[in-house]
matplotlib code that plots the C-alpha trace (Angstrom):
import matplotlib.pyplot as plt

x = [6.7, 7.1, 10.0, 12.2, 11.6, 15.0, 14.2, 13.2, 12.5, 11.1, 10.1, 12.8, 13.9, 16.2, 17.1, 20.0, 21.4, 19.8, 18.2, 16.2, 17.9, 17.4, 15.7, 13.5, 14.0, 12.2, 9.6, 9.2, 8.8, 8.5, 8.8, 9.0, 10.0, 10.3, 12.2, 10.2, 8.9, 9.4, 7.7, 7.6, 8.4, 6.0, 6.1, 6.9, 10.3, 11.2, 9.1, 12.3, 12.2, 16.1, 17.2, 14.5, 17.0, 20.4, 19.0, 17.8, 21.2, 23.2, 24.4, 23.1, 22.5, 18.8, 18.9, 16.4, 14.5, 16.4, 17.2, 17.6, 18.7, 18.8, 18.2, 21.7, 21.0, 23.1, 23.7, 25.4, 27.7, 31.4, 32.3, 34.2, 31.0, 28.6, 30.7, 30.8, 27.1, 26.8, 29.2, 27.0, 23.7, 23.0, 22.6, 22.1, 20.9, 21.7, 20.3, 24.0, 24.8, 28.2, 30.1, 33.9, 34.8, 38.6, 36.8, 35.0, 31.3, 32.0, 35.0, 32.2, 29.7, 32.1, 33.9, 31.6, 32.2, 36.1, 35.9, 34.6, 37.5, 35.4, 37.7, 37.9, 36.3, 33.7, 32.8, 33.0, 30.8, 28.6, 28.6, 28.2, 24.9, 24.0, 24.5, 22.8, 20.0, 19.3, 20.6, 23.6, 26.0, 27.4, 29.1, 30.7, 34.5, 33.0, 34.1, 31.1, 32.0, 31.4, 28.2, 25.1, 23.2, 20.8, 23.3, 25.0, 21.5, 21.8, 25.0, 24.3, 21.4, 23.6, 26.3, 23.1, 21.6, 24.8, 25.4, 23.2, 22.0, 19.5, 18.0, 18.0, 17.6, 16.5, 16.5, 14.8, 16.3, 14.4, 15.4, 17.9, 15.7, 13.4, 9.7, 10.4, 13.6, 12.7, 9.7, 12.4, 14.6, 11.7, 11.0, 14.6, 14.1, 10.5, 12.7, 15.3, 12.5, 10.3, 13.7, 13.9, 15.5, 13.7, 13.0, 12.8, 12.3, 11.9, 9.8, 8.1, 6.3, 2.4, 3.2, 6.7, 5.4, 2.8, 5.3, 5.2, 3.6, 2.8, 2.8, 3.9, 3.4, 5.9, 5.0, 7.3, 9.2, 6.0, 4.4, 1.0, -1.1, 0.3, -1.6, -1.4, -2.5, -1.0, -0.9, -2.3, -1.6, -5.3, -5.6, -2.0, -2.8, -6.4, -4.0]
y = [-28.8, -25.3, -24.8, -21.8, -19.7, -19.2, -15.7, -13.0, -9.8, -8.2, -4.5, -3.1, 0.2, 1.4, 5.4, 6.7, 9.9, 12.1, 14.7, 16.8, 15.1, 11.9, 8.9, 6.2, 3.2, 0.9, 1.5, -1.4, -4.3, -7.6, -10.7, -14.3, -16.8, -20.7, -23.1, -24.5, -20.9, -18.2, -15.0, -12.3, -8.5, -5.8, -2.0, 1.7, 2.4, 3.6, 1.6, 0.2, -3.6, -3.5, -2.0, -5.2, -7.5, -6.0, -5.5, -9.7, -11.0, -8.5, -6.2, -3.4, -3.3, -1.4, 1.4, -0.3, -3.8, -7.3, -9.3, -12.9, -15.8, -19.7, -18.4, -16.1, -12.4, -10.6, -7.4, -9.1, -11.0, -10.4, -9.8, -12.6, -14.6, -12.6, -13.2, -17.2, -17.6, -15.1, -17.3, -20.9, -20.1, -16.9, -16.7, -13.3, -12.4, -8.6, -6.2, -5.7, -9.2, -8.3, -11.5, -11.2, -10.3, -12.0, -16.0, -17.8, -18.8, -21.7, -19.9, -17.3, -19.6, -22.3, -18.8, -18.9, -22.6, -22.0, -19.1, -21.5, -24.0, -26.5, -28.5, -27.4, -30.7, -30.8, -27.3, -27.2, -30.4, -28.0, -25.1, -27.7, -29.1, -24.8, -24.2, -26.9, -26.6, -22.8, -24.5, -22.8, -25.8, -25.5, -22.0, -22.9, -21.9, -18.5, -15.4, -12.6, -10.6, -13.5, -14.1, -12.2, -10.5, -12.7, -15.6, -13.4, -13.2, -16.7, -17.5, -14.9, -17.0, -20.2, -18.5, -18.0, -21.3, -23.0, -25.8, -26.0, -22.5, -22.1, -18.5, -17.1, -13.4, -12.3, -8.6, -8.4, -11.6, -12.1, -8.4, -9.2, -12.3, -13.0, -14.0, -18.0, -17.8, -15.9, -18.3, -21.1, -19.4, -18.3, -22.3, -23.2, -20.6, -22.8, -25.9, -24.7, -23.8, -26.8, -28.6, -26.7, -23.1, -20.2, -17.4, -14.0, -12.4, -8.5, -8.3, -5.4, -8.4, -9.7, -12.9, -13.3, -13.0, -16.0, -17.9, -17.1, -18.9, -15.0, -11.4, -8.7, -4.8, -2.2, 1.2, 4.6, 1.5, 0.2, -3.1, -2.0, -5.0, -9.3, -12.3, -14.7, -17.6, -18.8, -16.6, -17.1, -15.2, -14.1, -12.6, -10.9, -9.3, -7.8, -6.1]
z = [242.2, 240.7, 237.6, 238.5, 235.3, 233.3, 232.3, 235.1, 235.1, 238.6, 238.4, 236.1, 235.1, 233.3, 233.0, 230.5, 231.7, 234.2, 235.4, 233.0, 229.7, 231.3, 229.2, 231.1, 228.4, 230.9, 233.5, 236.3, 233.5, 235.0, 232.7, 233.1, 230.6, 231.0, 229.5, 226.4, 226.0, 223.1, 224.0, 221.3, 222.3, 220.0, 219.8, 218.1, 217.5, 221.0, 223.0, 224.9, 222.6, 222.0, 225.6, 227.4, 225.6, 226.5, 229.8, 229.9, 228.3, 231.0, 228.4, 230.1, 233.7, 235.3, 237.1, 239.3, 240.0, 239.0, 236.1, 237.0, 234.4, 235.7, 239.3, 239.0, 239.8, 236.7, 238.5, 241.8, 239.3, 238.7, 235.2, 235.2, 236.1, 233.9, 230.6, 231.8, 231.8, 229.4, 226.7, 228.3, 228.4, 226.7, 223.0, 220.7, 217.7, 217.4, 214.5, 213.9, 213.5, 215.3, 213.0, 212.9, 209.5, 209.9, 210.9, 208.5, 209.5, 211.1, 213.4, 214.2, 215.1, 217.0, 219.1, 222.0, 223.4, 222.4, 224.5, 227.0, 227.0, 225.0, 222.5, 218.9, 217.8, 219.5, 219.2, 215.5, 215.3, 217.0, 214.8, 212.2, 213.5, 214.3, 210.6, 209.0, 210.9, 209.4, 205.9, 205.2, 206.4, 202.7, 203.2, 206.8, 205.2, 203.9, 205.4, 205.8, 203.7, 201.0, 202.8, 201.2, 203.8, 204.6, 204.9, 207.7, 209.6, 209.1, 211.0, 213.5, 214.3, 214.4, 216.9, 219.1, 218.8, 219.2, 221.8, 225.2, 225.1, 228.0, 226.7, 223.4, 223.1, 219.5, 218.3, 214.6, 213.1, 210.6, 209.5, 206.2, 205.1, 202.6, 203.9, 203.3, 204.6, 207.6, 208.3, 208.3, 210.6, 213.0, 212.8, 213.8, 216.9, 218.0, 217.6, 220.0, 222.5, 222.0, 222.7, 226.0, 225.3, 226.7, 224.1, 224.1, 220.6, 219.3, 216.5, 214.2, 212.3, 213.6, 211.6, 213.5, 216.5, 215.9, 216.4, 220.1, 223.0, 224.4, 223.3, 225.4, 224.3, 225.3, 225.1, 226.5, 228.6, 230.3, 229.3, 228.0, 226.9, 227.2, 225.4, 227.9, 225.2, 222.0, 219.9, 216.3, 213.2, 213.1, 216.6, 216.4, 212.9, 215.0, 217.8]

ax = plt.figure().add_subplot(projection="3d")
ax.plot(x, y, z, "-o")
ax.set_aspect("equal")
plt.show()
């Protein structure tokens, strides 16, 4: 019996604008990822990296093909619907980081499953667990701008990995770290998918993207080149 992938993406595009000032950010790009899978995303500046994620997590919707998470078509969704699976299953890392400078770490990373009408007990136990587990547990009552930058990345990364998140979508998140603390962070990212997360994760970095189970190359929108093995530091610092 087949697994129904969590991740899809069947012949996307995406086109900003139109006519002759129109930008084709994505070119029929199909994707799958599994539960239990991290795939890394490579390219130039340009290629399309950041506009594949917003497109997977429904943040932007194709101009053409489909975008399908736990079996549920994103485009055919009501808004209502979207921002419910969205605020469930989906977790972000954004380059922005996108914390709410008035709640303390802890408040940011908890926010999601209050949204979601889970209690505020149980969803700060969460966002306790999220915050220990990429070591910054200690500065949970810290607001961000008492947060150096890479402690910010840090709870970014905890409001994405928070509770039963089914797909994580990672843009750069290793961007404001140093290389050891970036390494654990990219560690706490396998964990979630070894635990049964699906992963999708933008990276500049050969080494970050060793982490991966697969590779895929965008170039002008269009998937040039995919690993289709694990990937080693060794063969990703030869591409």
């Amino acid at each position: 019996m087949s697994v129904r992938p969590t991740l899809v993406l069947d012949d996307v595009d995406r086109t900003h604008g139109s006519g002759e000032t129109a930008v084709h950010a994505l070119r029929g790009v199909s994707l799958t990822v599994s539960a239990g899978e991290l795939v890394a995303v490579m390219g130039p500046s340009g290629s399309g990296k950041s506009t594949l994620l917003n497109v997977a997590g429904g943040l932007d919707a194709p101009t053409g093909g489909k975008v399908l998470v736990d079996g549920h078509d994103l485009h055919a969704l009501t808004r209502p619907r979207l921002d419910a699976l969205r605020r469930r299953a989906m977790g972000f890392v954004f380059q922005d980081l996108n914390l709410i400078p008035s709640l303390t770490a802890i408040e940011n990373v908890s926010l999601p499953m209050e949204l979601d009408g889970v209690s505020l007990k149980r969803a700060r136990a969460a966002a306790r667990d999220a915050l220990g587990k990429v070591g910054i547990l200690e500065l949970a009552d810290r607001f961000p701008e008492h947060l150096s930058g890479g402690q910010q990345q840090r709870a970014a990364i905890a409001r994405a990995l928070v509770g039963e998140r089914r797909l994580v979508l990672a843009d750069e998140p290793t961007g404001a770290l140093d290389s050891t603390t970036g390494d654990a962070v990219l560690r706490t990212l396998r964990d979630q998918c070894d635990d049964g997360a699906a992963g999708l994760l933008v990276t500049h970095e050969s080494r970050h993207a060793a982490w991966a189970d697969r590779v895929i190359f965008l170039r002008d929108g269009v998937v040039v080149d995919a690993t289709g093995e694990a990937a080693t530091p060794e063969s990703l610092l030869e591409v």
